[in-house]
C-alpha positions as a Markdown table, in Angstrom:
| # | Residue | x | y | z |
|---|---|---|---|---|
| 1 | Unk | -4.8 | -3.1 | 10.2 |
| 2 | Unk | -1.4 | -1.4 | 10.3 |
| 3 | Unk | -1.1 | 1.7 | 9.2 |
| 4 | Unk | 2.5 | 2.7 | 7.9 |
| 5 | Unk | 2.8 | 6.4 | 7.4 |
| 6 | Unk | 4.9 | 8.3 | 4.9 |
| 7 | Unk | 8.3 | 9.8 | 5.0 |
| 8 | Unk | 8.6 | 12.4 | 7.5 |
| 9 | Unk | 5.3 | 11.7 | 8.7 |
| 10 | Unk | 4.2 | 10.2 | 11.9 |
| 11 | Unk | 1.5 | 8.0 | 13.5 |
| 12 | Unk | -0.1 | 10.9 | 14.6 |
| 13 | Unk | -1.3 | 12.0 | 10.8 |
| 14 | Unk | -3.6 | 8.9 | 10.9 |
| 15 | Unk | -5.0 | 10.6 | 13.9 |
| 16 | Unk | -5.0 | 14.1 | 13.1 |
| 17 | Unk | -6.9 | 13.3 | 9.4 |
| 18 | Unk | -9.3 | 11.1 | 11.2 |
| 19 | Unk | -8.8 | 7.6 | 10.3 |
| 20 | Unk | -9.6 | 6.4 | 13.3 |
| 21 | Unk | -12.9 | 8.6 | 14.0 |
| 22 | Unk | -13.7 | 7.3 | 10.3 |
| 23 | Unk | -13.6 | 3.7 | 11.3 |
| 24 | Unk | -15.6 | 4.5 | 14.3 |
| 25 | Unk | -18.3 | 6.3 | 12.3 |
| 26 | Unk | -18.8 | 3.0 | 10.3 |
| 27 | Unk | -19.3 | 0.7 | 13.0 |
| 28 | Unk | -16.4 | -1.4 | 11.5 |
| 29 | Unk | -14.5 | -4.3 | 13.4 |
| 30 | Unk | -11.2 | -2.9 | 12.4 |
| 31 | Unk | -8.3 | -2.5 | 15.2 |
| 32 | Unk | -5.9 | -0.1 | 13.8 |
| 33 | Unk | -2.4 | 0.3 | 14.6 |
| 34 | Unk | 0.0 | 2.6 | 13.8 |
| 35 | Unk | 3.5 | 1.7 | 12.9 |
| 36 | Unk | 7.0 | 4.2 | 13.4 |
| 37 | Unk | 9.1 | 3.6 | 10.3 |
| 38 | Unk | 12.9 | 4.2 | 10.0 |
| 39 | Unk | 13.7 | 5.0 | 6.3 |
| 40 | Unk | 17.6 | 5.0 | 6.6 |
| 41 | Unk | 16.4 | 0.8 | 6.5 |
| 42 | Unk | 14.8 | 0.6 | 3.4 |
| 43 | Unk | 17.1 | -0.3 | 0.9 |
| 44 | Unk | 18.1 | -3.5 | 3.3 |
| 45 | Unk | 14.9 | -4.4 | 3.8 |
| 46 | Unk | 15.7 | -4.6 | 7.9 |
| 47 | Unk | 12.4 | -3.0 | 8.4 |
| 48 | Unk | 10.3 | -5.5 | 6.5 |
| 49 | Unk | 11.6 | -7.8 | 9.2 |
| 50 | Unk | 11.5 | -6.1 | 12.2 |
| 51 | Unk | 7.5 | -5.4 | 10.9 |
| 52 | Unk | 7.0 | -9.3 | 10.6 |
| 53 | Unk | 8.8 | -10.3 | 13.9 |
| 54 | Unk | 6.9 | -7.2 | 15.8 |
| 55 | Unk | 3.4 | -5.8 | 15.3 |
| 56 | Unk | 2.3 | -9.2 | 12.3 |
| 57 | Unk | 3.8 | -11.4 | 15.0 |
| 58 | Unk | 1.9 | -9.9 | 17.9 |
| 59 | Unk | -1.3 | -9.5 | 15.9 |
| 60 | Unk | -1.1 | -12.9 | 15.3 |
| 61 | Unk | -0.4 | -14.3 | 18.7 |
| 62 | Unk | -3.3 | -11.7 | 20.2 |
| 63 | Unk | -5.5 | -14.2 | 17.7 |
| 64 | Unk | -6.1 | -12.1 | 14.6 |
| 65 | Unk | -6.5 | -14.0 | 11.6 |
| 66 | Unk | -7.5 | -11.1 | 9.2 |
| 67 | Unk | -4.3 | -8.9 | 9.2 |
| 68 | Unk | -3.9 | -5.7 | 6.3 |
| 69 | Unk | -1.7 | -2.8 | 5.7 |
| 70 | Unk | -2.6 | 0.7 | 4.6 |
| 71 | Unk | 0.4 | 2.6 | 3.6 |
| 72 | Unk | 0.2 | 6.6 | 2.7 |
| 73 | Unk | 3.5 | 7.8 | 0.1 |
| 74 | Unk | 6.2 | 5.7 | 1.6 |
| 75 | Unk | 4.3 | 3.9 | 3.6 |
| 76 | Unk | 3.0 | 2.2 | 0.5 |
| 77 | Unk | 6.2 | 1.0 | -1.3 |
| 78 | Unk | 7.1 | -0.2 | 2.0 |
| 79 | Unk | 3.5 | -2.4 | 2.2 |
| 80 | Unk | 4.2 | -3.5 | -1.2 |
| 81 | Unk | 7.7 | -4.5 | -0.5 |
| 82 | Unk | 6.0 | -6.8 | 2.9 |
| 83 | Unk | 3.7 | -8.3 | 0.2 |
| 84 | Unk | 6.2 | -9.3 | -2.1 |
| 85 | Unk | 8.7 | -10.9 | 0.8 |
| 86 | Unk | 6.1 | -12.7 | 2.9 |
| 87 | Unk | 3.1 | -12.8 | 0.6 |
| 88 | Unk | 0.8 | -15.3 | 2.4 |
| 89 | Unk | 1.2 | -13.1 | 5.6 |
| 90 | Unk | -1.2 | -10.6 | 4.5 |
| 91 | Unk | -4.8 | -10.8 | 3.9 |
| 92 | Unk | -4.8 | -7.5 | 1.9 |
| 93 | Unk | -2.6 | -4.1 | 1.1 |
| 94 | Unk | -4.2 | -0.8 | 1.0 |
| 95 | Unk | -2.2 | 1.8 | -0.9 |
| 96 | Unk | -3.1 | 5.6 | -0.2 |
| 97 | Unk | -1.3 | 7.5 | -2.5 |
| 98 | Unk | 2.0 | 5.4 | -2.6 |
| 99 | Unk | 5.3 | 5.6 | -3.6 |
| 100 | Unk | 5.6 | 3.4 | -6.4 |
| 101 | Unk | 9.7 | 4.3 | -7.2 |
| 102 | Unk | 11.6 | 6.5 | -9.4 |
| 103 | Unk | 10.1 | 8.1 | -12.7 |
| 104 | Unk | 12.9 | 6.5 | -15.0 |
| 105 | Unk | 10.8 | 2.6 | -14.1 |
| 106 | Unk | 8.0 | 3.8 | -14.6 |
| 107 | Unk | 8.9 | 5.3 | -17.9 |
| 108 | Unk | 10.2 | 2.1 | -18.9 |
| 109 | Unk | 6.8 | 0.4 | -17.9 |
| 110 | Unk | 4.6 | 3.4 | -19.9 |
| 111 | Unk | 7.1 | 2.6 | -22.8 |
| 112 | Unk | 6.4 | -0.8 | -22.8 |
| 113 | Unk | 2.5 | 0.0 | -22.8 |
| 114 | Unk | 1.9 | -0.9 | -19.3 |
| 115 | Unk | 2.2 | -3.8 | -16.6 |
| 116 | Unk | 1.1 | -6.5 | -18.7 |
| 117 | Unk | 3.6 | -5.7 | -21.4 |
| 118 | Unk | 6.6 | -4.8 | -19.5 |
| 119 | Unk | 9.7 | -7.8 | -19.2 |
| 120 | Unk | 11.4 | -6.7 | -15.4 |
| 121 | Unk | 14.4 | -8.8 | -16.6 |
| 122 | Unk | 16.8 | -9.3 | -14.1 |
| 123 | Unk | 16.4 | -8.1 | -10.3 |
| 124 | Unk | 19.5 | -6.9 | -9.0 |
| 125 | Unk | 18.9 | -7.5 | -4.9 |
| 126 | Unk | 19.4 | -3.9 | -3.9 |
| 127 | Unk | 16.8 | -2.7 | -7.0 |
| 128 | Unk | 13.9 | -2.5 | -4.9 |
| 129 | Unk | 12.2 | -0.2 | -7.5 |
| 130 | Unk | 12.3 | -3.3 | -9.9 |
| 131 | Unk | 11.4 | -5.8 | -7.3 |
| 132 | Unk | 7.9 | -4.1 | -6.2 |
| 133 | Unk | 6.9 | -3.7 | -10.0 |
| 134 | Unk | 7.5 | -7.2 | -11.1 |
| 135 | Unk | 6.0 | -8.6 | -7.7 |
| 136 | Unk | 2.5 | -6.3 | -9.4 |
| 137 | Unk | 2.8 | -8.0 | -12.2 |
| 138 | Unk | 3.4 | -11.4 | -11.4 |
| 139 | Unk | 0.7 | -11.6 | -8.3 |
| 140 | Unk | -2.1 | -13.1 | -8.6 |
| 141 | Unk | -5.2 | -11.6 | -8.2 |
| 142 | Unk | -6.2 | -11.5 | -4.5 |
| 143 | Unk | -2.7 | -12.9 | -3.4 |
| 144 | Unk | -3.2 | -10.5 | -1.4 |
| 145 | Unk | -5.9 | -8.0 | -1.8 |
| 146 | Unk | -4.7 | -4.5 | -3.6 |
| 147 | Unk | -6.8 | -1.7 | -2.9 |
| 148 | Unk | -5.4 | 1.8 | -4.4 |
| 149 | Unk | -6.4 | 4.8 | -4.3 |
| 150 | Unk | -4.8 | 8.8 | -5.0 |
| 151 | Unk | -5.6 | 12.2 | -5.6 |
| 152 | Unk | -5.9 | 13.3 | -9.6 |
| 153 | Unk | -3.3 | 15.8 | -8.7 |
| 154 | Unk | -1.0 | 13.5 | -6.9 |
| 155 | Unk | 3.0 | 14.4 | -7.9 |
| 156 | Unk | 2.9 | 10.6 | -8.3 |
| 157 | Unk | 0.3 | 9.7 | -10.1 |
| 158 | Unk | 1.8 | 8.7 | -13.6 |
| 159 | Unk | 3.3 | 5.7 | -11.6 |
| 160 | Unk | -0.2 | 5.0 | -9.9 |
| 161 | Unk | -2.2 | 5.2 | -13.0 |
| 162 | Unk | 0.1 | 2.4 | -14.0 |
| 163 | Unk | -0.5 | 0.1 | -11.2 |
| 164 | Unk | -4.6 | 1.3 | -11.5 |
| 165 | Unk | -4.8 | -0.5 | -15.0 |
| 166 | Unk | -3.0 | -3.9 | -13.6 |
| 167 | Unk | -6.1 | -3.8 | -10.5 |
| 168 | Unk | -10.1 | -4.5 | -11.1 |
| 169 | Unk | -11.3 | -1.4 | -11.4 |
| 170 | Unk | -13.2 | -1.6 | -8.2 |
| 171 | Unk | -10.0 | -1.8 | -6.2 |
| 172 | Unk | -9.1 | 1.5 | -7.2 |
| 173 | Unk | -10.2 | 4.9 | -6.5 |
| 174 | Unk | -9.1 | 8.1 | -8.3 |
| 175 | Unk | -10.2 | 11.4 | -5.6 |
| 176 | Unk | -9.9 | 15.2 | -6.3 |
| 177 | Unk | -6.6 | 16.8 | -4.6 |
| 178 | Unk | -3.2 | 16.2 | -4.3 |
| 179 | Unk | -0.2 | 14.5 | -2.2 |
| 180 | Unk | -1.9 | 15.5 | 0.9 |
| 181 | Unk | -4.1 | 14.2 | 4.0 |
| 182 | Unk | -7.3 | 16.1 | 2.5 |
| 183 | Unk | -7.2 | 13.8 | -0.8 |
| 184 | Unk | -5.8 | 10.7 | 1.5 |
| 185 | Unk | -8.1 | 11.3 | 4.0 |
| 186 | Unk | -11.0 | 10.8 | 1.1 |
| 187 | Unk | -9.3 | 8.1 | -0.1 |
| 188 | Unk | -9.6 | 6.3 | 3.3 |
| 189 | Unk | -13.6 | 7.0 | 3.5 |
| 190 | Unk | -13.8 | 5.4 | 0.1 |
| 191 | Unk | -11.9 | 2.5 | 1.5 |
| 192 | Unk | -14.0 | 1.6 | 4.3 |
| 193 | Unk | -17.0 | 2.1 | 2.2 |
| 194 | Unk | -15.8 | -0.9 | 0.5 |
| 195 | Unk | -14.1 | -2.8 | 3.3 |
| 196 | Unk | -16.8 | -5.5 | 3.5 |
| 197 | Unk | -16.3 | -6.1 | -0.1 |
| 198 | Unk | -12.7 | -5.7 | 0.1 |
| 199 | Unk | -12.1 | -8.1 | 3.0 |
| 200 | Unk | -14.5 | -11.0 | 1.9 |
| 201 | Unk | -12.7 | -11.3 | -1.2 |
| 202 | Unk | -9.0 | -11.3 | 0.3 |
């Protein structure tokens, strides 16, 4: 599992919050790694590349076959924007609090009463806002695996209660706090309480 953290965050907040110590606590079989992002790449997509032709590529030639990604804030639109480019890479997506873009789409998608209703007309290529939402509506369920969970609080959670509706309910889980490790760090325990349900249905 890679584990993409937000903007102006660092590896070491998986580490600090206790992600790892969690996993180890459970007895799970689950190799985490931690990925650097560069933001100034986002809106060229560069490092949804350099994330397939690095850490995917060496999972997959160190012979994992079961490969996720757990994004916190940023770290989340940019595990949702792997997804929707290279959607049979992935065995699952867990999103911690994401970023889900700007308030004026998901105004549009409220006002249209939701995913389900909501027409994402035409993608221009540099509207990544746009792409991530129609790729949530147009998956399939389990194409890959969505997990999602935030804090009641969360500065983003009107766009997350949007994407909440689109899931089964028990891929999603709503925590007390805010846009914080201490409400992502619950999150995560919630996660791997359901990670053998989780993973044998991706």
């Amino acid at each position: 599992m890679l584990l993409l953290p937000g903007a102006r965050e660092n590896g070491d907040g998986f580490a600090r919050a206790g992600f790892q110590a969690a996993v180890r606590e459970r007895g799970l079989a689950i190799e985490l790694e931690c990925c650097e992002l560069e933001y100034e790449h986002v809106t060229d997509r560069s490092m949804l590349t350099r994330l397939r032709s690095g850490p995917i590529a060496n999972a997959r030639a160190g012979g994992c076959e079961v490969i996720w990604l757990a994004g916190v804030s940023m770290g989340g639109l940019m595990a949702l924007g792997f997804a929707e480019q290279y959607p049979t890479e992935l065995n699952g997506v867990c999103l911690i609090a994401p970023y889900l873009g700007s308030r004026i789409i998901s105004r549009e998608i409220s006002l249209a009463g939701g995913v389900a209703g909501w027409n994402p007309g035409e993608v221009a290529a540099e509207d990544e806002d746009r792409r991530i939402w129609r790729f949530i509506k147009s998956r399939r369920e389990g194409q890959p695996a969505l997990y999602l969970g935030y804090g009641r609080d969360d500065r983003f959670a009107e766009s997350q209660r949007l994407l909440a509706v689109a899931l089964p309910a028990d891929s999603v889980d709503v925590v007390s706090g805010a846009h914080d490790w201490l409400a992502w760090r619950q999150v995560w325990n919630r996660f791997l309480d359901k990670w053998a349900t989780l993973s044998c249905a991706a």
